[in-house]
N, C-alpha and C positions, 0 to 999 in steps of 0.2 A: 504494500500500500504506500501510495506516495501521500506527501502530506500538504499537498495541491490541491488532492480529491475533496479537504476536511476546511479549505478556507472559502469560502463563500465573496468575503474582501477581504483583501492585503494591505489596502491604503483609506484613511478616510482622517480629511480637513475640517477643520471649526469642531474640533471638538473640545469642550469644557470640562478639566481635571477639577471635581471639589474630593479638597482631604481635611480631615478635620484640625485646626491651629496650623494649618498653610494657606496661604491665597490663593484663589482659582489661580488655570493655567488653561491657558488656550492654546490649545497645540497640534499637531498631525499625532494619530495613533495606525502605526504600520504593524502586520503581523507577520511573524517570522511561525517555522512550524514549531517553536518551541517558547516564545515571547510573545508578549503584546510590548509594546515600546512607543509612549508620550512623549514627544519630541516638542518645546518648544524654543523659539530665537526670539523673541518678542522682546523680552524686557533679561538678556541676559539666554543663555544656554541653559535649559532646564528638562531634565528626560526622566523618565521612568521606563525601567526595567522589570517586568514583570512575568514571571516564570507559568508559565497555562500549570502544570503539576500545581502550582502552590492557592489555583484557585479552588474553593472549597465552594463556593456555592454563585450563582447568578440570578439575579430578580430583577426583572425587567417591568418597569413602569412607563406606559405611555403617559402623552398628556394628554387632555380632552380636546376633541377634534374642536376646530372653527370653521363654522359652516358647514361642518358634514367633512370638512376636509384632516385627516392625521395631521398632526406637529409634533411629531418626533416625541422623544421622550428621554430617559435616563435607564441607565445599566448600572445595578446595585453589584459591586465586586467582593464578597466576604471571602478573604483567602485565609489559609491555615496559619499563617504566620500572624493571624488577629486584623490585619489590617483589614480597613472597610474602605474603597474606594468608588465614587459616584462617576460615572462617564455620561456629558449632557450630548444628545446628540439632537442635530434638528431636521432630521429625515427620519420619518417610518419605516421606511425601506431600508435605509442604511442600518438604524436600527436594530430590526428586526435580521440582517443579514450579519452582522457583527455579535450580536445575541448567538446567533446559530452555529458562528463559526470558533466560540470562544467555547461552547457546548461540546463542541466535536472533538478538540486539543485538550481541553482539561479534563475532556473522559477518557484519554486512552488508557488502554488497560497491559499491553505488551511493554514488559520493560525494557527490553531494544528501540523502542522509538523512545526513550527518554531518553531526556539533554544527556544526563552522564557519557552516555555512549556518542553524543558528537560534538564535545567541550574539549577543549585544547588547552590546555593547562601554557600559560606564554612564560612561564621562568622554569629554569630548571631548577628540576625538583632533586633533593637532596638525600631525602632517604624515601622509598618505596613502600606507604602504608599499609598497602594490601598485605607485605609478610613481614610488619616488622613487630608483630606480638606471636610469637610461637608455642606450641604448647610447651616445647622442652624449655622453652627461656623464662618462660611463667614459672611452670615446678621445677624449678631444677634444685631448689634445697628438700622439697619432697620424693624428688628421683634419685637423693643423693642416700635417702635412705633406704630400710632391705624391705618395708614393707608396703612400699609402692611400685607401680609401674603403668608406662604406656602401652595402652589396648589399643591394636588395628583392627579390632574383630569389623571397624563397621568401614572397612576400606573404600567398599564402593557400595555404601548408602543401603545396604539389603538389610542389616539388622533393626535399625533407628533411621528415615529415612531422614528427620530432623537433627541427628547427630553430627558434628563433624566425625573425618576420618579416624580421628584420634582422639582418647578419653584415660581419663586417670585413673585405674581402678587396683584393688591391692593383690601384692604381689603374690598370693596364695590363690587366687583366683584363676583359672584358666582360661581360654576364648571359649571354649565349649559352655561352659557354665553360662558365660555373659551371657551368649546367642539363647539358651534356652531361658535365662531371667527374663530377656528383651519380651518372651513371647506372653510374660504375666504381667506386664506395665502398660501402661495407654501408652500410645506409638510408639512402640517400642521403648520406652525412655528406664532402662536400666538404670539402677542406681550408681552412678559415679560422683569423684570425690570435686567438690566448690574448693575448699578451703581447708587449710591444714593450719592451726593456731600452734604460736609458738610454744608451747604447754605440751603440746602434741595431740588433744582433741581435733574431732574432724569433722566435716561438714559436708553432706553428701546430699544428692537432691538426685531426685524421679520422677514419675509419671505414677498416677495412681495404680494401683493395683489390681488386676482382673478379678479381682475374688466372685461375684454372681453370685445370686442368690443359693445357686449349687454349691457354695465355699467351696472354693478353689484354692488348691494347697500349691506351690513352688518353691521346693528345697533350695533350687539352684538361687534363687533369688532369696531366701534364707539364707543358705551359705555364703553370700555379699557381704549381706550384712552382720553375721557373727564374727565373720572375717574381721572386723574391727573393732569387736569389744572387746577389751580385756578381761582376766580372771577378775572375779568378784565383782563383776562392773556391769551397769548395764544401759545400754544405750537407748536415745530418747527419738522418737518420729512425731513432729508435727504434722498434724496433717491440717491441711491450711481451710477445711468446708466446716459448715455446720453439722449438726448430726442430721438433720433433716436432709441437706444436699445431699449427703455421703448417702444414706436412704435411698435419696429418688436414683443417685447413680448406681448403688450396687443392684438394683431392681433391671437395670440397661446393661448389667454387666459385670459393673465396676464396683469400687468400695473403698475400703480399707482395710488394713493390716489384722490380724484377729490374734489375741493374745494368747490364747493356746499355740499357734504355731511361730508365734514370734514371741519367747516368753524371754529370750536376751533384751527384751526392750520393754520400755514404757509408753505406750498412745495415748496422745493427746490432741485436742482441735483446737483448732484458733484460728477464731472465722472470718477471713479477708474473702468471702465470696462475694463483695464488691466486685473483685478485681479481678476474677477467673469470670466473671459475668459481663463479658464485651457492652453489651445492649445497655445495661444500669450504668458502668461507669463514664461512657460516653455518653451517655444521658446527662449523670451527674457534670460530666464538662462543658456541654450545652448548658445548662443550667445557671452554671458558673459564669461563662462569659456574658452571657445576655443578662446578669446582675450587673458584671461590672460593665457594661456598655450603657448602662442606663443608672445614672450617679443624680437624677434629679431627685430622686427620694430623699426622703429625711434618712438621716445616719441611722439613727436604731433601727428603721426597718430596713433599709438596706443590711445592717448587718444581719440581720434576721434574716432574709433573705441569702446571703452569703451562708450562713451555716446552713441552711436547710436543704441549701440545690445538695448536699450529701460530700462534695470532694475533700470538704476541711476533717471532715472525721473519718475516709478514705486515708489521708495523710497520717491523721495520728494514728488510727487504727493500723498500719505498715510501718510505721514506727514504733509503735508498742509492743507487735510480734517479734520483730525484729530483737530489741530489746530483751524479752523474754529468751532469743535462741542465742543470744549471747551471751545472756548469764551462766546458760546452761555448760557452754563452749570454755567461758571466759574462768568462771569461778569453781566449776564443779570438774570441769576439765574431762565432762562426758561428749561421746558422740554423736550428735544429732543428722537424722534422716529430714529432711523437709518435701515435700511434696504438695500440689492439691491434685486436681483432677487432670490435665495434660503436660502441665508441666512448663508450662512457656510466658506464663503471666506471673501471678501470684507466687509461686515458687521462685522465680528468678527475681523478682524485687525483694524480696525478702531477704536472700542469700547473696544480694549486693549489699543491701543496709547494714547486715549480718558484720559485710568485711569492714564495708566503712565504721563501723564501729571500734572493730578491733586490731583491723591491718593500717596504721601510718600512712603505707606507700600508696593506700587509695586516694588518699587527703592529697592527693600530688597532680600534676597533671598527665604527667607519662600514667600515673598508678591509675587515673579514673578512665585514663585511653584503653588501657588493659584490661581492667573491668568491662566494661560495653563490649572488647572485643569477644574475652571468653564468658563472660555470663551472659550476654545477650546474641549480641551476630551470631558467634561459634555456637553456641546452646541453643540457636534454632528459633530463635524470638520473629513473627513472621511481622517483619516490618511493611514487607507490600502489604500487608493483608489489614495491619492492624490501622496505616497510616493513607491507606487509600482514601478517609477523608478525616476532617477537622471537625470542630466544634460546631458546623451551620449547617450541617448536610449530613445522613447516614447513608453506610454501604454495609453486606453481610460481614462479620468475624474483625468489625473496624472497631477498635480503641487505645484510648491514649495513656496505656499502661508504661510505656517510658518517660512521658513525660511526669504521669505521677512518682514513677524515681527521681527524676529530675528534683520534682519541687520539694519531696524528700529530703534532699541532696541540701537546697534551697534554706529549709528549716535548720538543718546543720550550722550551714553558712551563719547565720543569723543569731546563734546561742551559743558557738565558739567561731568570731570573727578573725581569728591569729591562725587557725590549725591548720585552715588546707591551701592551699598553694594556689589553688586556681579562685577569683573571684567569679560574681555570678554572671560574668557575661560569656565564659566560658558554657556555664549550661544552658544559658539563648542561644547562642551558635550551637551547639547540639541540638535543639530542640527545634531550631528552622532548619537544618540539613539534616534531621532526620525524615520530615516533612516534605520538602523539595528544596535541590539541590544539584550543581552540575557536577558534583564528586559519588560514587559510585558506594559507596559503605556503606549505607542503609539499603539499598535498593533487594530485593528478592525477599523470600521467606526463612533461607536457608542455606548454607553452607553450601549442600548439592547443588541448588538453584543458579548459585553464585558460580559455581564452579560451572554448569552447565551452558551459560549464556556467557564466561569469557568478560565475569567483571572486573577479574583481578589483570585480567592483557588488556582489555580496552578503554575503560577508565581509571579516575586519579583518584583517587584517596582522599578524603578528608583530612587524615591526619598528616600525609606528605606536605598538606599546605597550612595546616594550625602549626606544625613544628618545625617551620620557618622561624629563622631567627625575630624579623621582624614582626611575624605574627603571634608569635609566643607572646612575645611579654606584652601585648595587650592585654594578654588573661593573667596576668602576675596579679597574684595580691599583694599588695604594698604592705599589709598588715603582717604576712607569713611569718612564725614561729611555729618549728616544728613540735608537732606535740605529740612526743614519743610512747605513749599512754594508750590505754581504753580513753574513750570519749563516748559519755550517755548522754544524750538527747533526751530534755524533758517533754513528757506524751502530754501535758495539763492544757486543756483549752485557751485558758490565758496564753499558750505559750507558744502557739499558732498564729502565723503571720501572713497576711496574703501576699502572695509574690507581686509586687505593684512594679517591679521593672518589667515584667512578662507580660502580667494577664491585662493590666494599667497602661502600658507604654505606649501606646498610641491615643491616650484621653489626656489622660494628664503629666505634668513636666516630672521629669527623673529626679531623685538628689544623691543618687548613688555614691560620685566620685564624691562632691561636698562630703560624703559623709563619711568616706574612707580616708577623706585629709582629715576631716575630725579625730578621726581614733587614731590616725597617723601622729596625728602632733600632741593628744595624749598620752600616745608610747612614748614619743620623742622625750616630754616633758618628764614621765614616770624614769623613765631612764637615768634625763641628768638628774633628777634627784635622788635615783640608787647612787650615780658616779659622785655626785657629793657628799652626803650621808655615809659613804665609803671612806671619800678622801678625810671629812671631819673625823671618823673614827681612828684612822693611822697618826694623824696629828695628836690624836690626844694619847693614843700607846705612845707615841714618839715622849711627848711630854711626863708620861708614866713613868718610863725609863731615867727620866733622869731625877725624877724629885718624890717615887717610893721603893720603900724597902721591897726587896725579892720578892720576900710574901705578899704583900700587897700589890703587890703588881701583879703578880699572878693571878691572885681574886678578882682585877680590874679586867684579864684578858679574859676570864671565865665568864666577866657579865657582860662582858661587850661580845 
């Protein structure tokens, strides 16, 4: 298909840009098969680039005819990245032809006609993102020891077709075993290792279990997971549903673990079926925006309004499990299974929060690059499927469970401002190139996908061009003090903060940097008066030394 067949018009004059806290702009808008592009010279060079992928929705208002006759009307543009842009047009015709042709471009559905694959990246590029997070360079203090290793069991995508080729599973374990576990988990998704805490507890996540109403027994996937418990020890599985969810799924099939044949462990629920529920938490995001898009209300009900569309207690509630599977990890130094039902939502945001909790190197910006790569991309997160639209329009299996990490991520940022390396404009650029984007790393469902369509040879990487020298330290936080610790995140409703650079950024003005020189020049200030409060104390041992006896000076170094 050429992308000829899908523009109706290419070119179209006098048309009127309104955006909200900018000036009209009267301009040519030309369509390219992958852009719209507002071009005006009028008062100054002024353009708009605008990706067809990143529009989420179109609403087309005529105006009322005079005399029987159309006059044209307006094209309402809500795209994924929040923007809402007005195009006035003064033909019907044109209109109605430009409506049609923006319809045809931002519904494609083939990932080969996406930008990624005909973007040209014009600097060269430095290091090649597609292979610069590997499985061996992830674990390799876990591979260093005897009771791990790398499984090719799913070489070519026949075991998990959502797996990559490679998984971390332990060293007692055979490929035989894997392959028949694979066949008692939803899609296959055997249990393999997330996380290995410096303690040595472990962190291992799946796909629910086929048990059916028949209770379906599997050794092999038994023998996984006893594989990691120690003598006198016993390891814990969340399972991420309610008892009722777990219910209607073992009735289809599915289920949970049964403690007669998993008596190495303790089950437990902890219910984020928000977030395994595509349809509710995309609900909940719609919900979300179209509060903050409408700020006429008085404050209390607007807040009231904010809590109830559901995403602020999505938030804590993915914080607070999270929290709980690290106590488990952190303090008790048992091994935790996580799972819900497929494995690719709820599970994987959990078992990112998990690390960021207790892994430093997450709090980094290379450490959150390597996250997304192996808990999300690699782990099979189906980013086509989930991100095929935005917050103004629904499609089937679409939602915005990455960016609920994000804003996770977001609450972090905001209750330890020194710890992570990256500030939050780092997770905006994640969060619109996960959406649309001319670099290739979100795009497919899966590892296989990826590999099948040639996105690691034909496109560029996102991260090849974040880990430019000069695009790096945009994302530096000024504030960064490494903080070599656990770090817990308070779950308490007070302690919930609406992302107002994100969901905000196009209604009202930012104060971000303002407020990072703020806390900037209160470290500054904290500082010189450690360095002085330092130097006053050496002056006055200095003066110790010469005008008390030994003993008393020594009592003076004791209380200083």
């Amino acid at each position: 298909m050429e992308f000829i067949e899908l523009i109706s018009i290419n070119k179209l004059d006098g048309v009127i840009l309104k955006y909200p806290h900018q000036d009209n702009v009267d301009g040519t808008v030309c369509i390219t098969g992958h852009h719209l592009i507002l071009s005006s010279r009028k008062e100054g060079v002024r353009e708009l680039w605008l990706l067809h992928r990143n529009i989420d929705s179109i609403e087309k208002k005529e105006n009322k005819p005079v005399n029987g006759i159309m006059q044209g009307g307006s094209l309402f543009l809500k795209c994924k990245d929040l923007r809402i842009f007005q195009l006035d047009i003064s033909s019907s015709a044109e209109l109605n032809m430009l409506s049609q042709t923006l319809e045809n471009l931002s519904g494609l559905q083939d990932p080969s006609l996406f930008y990624p694959f005909f973007y040209r990246h014009m600097h060269p590029i430095m290091e090649n993102g597609h292979t610069l997070y590997s499985i061996e360079g992830e674990f390799t203090k876990v591979l260093a020891t005897d009771e791990w290793r790398i499984s090719r069991v799913n070489q070519n995508y026949t075991v998990c077709p959502a797996y990559p080729k490679a998984v971390v599973v332990p060293k007692s374990v055979d490929d035989d075993i894997l392959a028949l576990a694979a066949t008692f988990r939803q899609g296959g998704r055997f249990p393999v290792l997330s996380y290995r805490h410096n303690n040595g507890a472990v962190l291992l996540r799946a796909g629910q279990p086929l048990y059916g109403p028949k209770h379906r027994r599997c050794r092999p996937d038994e023998a996984i997971l006893n594989a990691v418990v120690g003598p006198a020890m016993k390891g814990i599985i969340y399972d991420l549903r309610s008892n009722n969810a777990i219910s209607q799924q073992q009735s289809k099939g599915g289920g949970t673990e049964s403690n007669a044949n998993y008596s190495q462990w303790k089950i437990y629920n902890r219910s984020v079926d928000d977030v395994d529920n595509q349809q509710q938490l995309l609900d909940s995001y719609a919900k979300l925006i179209e509060a903050c898009n409408d700020r006429e209300i008085s404050s209390d009900k607007w807040i009231s309004r904010l809590e109830s569309c559901g995403w602020p207690e999505s938030v804590r509630n993915a914080l607070h499990t999270a929290c709980i599977v690290a106590q488990h990890i952190h303090q008790k130094a048992e091994p935790v299974l996580v799972h819900g039902t497929r494995g690719e939502d709820a599970t994987l945001l959990v078992c990112s929060l998990v690390q960021i909790i207790l892994n430093p190197d997450c709090r980094t910006l290379r450490g959150l690059q390597a996250l997304v790569e192996r808990e999300w991309l690699a782990a099979g997160h189906p980013f086509g499927a989930r991100h095929r639209c935005g917050p103004y329009s629904t499609a089937p299996r679409a939602a915005p469970t990455f960016l609920l990490l994000l804003d996770c991520v977001r609450q972090f940022l905001e209750q330890y401002p020194c710890s992570f390396e990256y500030r939050q404009s780092f997770l905006i650029t994640l969060f619109e190139h996960s959406y649309a984007s001319q670099f290739g790393t979100f795009l497919c469902d899966s590892e296989q996908e990826r590999e099948y369509r040639g996105v690691s040879e034909q496109t560029t990487s996102v991260w090849s061009w974040i880990n430019q020298p000069d695009e790096l330290s945009a994302y530096i936080n000024p504030l960064y003090d490494p903080t070599p610790s656990v770090i817990w995140p308070s779950v308490a409703p007070m302690s919930f903060v609406i992302w107002e650079e994100l969901y905000l950024r196009w209604s009202i003005p930012q104060s971000t940097e303002q407020r990072e020189e703020q806390y900037g020049a209160i470290r500054a200030r904290e500082q010189s008066l450690r360095a002085r409060a330092h130097a006053l104390r050496r002056e006055v041992l200095d003066l110790a030394a010469q005008y008390y006896a030994p003993q008393d000076k020594q009592e003076l170094l004791l209380h200083n």
